[in-house]
BASEVO-452488 format. One record per residue (C-alpha): y, x negated, z negated; residue in one letter. Coordinates in steps of 0.25 Angstrom, whole numbers, plus 5000, padded with zeros to 4 digits. Example, Ala and Ser with C-alpha at 12.3 -4.5 7.8 and 13.67 -1.06 7.14 Angstrom:
! residues 2
498249514969a/499649454971s/
//
This chain:
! residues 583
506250694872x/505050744865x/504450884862x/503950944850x/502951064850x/503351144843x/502751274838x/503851354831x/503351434818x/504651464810x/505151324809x/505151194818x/504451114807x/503351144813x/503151044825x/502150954835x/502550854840x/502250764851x/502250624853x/503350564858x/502950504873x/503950384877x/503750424892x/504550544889x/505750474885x/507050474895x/508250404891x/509650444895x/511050414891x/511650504884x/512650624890x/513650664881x/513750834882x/514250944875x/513250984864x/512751104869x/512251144853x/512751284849x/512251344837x/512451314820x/511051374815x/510351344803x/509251234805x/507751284804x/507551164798x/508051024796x/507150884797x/507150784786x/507050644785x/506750544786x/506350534799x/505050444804x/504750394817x/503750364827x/503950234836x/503350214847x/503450074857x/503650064873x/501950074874x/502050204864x/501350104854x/501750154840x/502850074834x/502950064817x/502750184809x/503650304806x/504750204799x/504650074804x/503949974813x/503649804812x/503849744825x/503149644829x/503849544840x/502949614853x/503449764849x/504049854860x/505149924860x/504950054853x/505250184851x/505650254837x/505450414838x/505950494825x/504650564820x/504850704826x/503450734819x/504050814806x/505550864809x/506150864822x/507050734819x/507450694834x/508450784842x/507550924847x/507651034857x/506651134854x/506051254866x/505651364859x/504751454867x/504451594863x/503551664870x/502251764872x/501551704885x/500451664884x/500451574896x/501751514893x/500851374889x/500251374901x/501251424912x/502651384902x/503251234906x/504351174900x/505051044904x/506050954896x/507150884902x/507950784893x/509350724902x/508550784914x/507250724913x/506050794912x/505450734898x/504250824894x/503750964898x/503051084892x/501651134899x/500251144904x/499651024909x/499651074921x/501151054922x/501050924918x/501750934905x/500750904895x/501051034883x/501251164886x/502051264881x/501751344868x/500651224867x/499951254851x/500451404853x/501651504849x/501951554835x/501851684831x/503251704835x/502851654850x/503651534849x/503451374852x/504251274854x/504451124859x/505251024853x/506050924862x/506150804851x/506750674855x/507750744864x/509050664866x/510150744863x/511050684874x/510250744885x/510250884890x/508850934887x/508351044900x/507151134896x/506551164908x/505351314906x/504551354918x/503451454917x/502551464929x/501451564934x/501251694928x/502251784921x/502951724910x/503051804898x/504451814892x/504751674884x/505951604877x/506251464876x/507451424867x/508051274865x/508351254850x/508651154838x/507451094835x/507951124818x/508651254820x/507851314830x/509451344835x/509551374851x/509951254859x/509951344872x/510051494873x/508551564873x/507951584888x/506851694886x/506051734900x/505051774906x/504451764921x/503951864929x/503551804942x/502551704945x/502951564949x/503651444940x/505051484933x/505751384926x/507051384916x/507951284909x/508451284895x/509551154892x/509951074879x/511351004885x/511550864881x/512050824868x/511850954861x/511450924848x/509850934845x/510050814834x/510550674833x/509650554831x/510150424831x/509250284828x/510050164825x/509550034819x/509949934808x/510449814808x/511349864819x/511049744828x/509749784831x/510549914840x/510049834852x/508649864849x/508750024846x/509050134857x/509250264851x/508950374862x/509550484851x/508350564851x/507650514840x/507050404847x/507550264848x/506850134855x/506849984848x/506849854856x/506249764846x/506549654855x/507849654852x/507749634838x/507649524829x/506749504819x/507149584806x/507249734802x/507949854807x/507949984804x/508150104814x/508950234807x/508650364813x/509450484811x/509350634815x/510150754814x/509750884820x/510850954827x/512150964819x/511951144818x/510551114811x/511351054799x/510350954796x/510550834790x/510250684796x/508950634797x/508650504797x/507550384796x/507250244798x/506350164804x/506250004801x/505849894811x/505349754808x/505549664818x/504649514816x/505149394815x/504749264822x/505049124820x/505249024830x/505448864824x/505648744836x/505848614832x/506948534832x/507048364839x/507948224839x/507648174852x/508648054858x/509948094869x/509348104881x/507948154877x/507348294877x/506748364865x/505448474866x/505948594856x/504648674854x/504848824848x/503748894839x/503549034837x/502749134838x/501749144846x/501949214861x/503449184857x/504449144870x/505349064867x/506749034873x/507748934871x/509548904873x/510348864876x/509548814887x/510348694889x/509548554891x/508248624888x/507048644899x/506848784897x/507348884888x/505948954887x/504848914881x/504448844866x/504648734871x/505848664878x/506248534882x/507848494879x/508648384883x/509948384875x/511048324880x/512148304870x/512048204858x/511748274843x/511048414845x/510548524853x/510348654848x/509148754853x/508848894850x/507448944854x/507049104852x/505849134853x/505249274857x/504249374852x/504249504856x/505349544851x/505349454840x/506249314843x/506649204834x/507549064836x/507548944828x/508548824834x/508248674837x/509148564835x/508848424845x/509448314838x/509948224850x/510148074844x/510947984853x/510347864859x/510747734853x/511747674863x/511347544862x/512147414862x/511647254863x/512247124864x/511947044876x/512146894871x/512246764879x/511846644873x/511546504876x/510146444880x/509446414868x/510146504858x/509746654853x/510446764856x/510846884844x/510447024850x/511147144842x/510947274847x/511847404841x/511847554841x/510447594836x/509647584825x/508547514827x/508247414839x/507147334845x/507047224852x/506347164864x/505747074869x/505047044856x/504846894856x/506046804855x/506946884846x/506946864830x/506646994828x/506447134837x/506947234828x/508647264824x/509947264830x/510147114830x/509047014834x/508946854838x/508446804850x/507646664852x/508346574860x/508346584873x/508646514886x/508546624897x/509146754896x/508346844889x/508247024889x/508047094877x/507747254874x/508347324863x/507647454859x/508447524851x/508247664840x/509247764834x/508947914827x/507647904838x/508347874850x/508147744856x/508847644867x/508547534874x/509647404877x/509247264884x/510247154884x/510147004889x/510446884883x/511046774892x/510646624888x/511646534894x/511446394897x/512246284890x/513446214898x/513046104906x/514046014899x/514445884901x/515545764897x/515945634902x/515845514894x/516845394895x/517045244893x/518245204888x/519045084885x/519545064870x/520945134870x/520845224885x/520445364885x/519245454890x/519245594896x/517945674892x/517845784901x/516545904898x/516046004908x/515146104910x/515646204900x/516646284899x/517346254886x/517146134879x/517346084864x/517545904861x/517145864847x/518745814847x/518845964847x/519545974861x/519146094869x/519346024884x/518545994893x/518945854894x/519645764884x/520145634884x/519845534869x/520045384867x/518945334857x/519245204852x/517745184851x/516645254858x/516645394853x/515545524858x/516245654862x/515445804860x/516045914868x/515446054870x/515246144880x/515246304881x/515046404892x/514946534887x/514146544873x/513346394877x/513846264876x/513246114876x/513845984870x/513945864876x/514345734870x/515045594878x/515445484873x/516845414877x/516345244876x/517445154871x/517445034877x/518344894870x/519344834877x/518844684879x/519844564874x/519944454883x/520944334884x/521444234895x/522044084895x/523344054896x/523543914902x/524943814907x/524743744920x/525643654928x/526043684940x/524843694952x/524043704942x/522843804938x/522543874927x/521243924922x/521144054914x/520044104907x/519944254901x/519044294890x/518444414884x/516944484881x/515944474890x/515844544903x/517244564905x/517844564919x/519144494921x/520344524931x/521544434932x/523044464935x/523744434943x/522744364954x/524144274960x/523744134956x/522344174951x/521244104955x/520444244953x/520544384947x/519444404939x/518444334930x/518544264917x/519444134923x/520444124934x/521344014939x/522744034939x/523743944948x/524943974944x/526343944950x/527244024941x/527643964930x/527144074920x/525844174924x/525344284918x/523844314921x/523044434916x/521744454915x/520944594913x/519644584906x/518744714908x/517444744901x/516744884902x/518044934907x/518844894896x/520044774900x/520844704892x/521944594899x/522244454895x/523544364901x/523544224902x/524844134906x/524744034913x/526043924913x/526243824925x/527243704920x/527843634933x/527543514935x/528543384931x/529443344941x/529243194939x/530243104943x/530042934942x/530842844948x/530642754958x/531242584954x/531242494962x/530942384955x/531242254959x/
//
């Protein structure tokens, strides 16, 4: 609620008015009631459009000009008046006083109620309301009159006169349309005879009509921001607008008997923009990205979801993704009532699962390294490889087992393998050799290893051959990947030819045989009976039977060859010679 002064001469064109003070300001839901409006007179006048405004913010620091305002991101909320400073273009109630007493200004007191509670009053200062009655002074006709302007027409309005002190000259005061100068309320007229404070009532019920204003805004999504109190004032969050334009629509009609027409005006707000950018990162599964926010200066900044991320306030924060391709960030930032977002992307590369062969190899040979899943590799140590760069390098060879690192790159992310390379020693291999006689067999037997392969192309560990001259054999060996050759010799040695006498004796007699072959051979005779030894080159046989069969064995260097001899025994004559006798 607001009051006009008004000093009435003929028509209400004629108007002060006061500032609007916030403190005033009440707010109520409203209370549907009969409309207490009763009369159909032609208006004194009509007010035109269109309509202008005063804003004004939470520190009554003015807001804009007349149609309009650009925000800036720290603006306050705000109130937009309609300019009551020409016509009357907000809902009214106007006291009309018409009275001769002099002293009325200074013994007069009138106190305005809107919804039952007090919002302003009437009188000298030393009531302690800051205007008094008849303030600027009477017209000719002994009339004045206040202006209730900014009156919500869902309230019950209580007028509340008291005159105290000396003898109040007879006075009327009389509620009307603010256009038409129509009654609201019937005329009280009065006057006091006795000293002392005296007071009357007039009252304007809820939702009679003493004019309609509405504010709304455009686009309709900014409805959040606007409240309309329906009394020709409105208040704008800025905060809860985004950055763009909007447009705030006032209309006013005075009451439906006035017959005037709608009223309206508008009143553009500006709201800034602001940017925000923040960066966006590759980093490697496992590791954390820095996402840094820049905006404007003094700017908050917040940040969601707020999964995997240190803080969610802030322009910078520290995430550590957990899931394998992206991760998506919005950050607002916050001005005032100016905000902004922009969006970050973390590119999250796998790390390169990293495979390499572990080689065993013989002592004394190299061993291939081949490494797989990346892209690029490195190898250590660096000496005793042919190179140390590539998924396949050579080794030098070795004779202990030896460690090796592989450091390994793809799309930024690295991984790191070591595998060992077993030298085995060879088989400890070894064969028999053999001596053999011309026409036996030798058994060449190989151990050590754990398979085995001849040069006669047989896979045994032992195999039998009869070489008719003195023959090498190559076999090798393998356990595991090594294996060692050995090579034996199977020596052929010749049978020796020997021979032996054959003799006749007579009977009682001896015979002498004599066997003969190469040198250093070694004789055995067979059987003994009758011999006069069993060994050596010559024995004596003595016979009885009449045929024998004598065999003699000749061995050199193992080798033997046999020899017989037969010996004949002839009887001896049985001689017969006579005896004469001779004369």
């Amino acid at each position: 609620m607001v009051l006009v002064f008004t000093c009435i001469v003929g028509s209400l064109n004629a108007q002060t008015i006061a500032k609007h003070q916030k403190s005033l300001k009440v707010l109520h839901k409203k209370i549907k009631q009969s409309n207490g409006l009763r009369t159909t007179s032609t208006p004194t006048y009509c007010p035109s459009g269109p309509v202008t405004f005063n804003a004004y913010d939470t520190n009554n620091v003015t807001v804009g000009n007349a149609t309009g305002a650009t925000l800036t991101c720290n603006s306050r909320p705000f109130y937009i008046d309609a300019d009551n400073s020409g016509d009357v273009v907000t809902p009214c109630i106007l006291s009309e006083y018409t009275s001769t007493d002099p002293f009325l200004p200074n013994n007069g007191t009138e106190y305005f109620y809107e919804g039952g509670v007090n919002t302003f009053c009437l009188g000298n200062g030393s009531t302690g309301c800051s205007f008094p009655i008849g303030s600027g002074g009477f017209d000719a006709n002994h009339q004045w009159g206040v202006l209730d302007i900014f009156s919500d027409p869902s309230l019950q309005h209580n007028y509340t006169f008291c005159y105290t002190g000396l003898t109040l000259i007879n006075t009327s005061i009389q509620l009307q349309d603010c256009w038409s100068g129509d009654s609201l309320f019937p005329t009280k007229s009065f006057g006091l005879n006795t000293l002392g404070t005296n007071c009357f009532t007039d009252s304007v019920l809820a939702n009679t009509d003493i004019g309609t204003a509405t504010f709304s805004i455009a686009p309709a999504s900014a409805s959040v921001a606007l409240i309309d109190y329906h009394n020709g004032e409105a208040y704008i969050d800025p905060s809860l607008l985004s950055a763009g334009s909007y447009t705030v629509t006032y209309s006013f009609k005075p009451p439906a008997t006035d017959s005037c027409p709608t009223i309206t005006g508008t009143y553009t707000i500006s709201v800034p923009a602001i940017s925000v950018t923040v960066n966006n990162t590759t980093i490697c599964a496992g590791s954390s990205a820095t996402l840094t926010a820049s905006g404007p200066a003094a700017a908050t900044y917040s940040w969601s979801p707020a999964t995997n991320l240190n803080t969610t306030t802030g322009a910078t924060v520290v995430a550590t993704p957990t899931t394998v391709t992206t991760s998506i960030y919005t950050v607002t930032a916050t001005k005032g009532s100016c905000t902004a977002m922009a969006t970050s992307t973390i590119t999250i590369n796998p790390t390169p699962t990293l495979a390499v062969n572990s080689p065993s190899i013989c002592v004394g040979n190299s061993a291939t390294l081949t490494a797989s899943g990346a892209t690029t590799y490195t190898w250590s140590p660096t000496s005793g490889l042919s190179t140390t760069t590539g998924s396949t390098v050579t080794t030098n060879t070795l004779s202990s087992n030896a460690v090796y690192t592989v450091n390994a790159t793809s799309l930024g992310c690295t991984s790191k393998a070591t595998t060992t390379v077993t030298v085995n020693g060879a088989p400890s291999l070894s064969v028999n050799s053999a001596t053999i006689c011309a026409g036996s067999t030798a058994t060449l037997t190989a151990t050590g290893a754990t398979t085995y392969t001849w040069n006669t192309t047989a896979t045994n560990a032992s195999i039998t051959s009869s070489p008719t001259i003195t023959t090498n054999y190559t076999v090798t060996g393998t356990s595991g990947s090594c294996s060692a050759i050995k090579t034996t010799t199977v020596t052929v040695n010749t049978l020796p030819t020997i021979s032996v006498n054959s003799a006749t004796i007579c009977a009682g007699s001896s015979a002498t045989l004599t066997a003969s072959g190469p040198p250093a051979i070694v004789y055995s005779w067979s059987p003994a009976t009758n011999l006069s030894a069993t060994s050596g080159a010559t024995v004596t046989a003595t016979p009885t039977a009449a045929t024998n069969t004598y065999t003699v064995t000749g061995t050199k260097a193992g080798c033997s060859a046999m020899a017989t001899s037969t010996v004949m025994v002839n009887s001896i004559p049985n001689l017969v010679v006579n005896s004469p006798s001779v004369c």
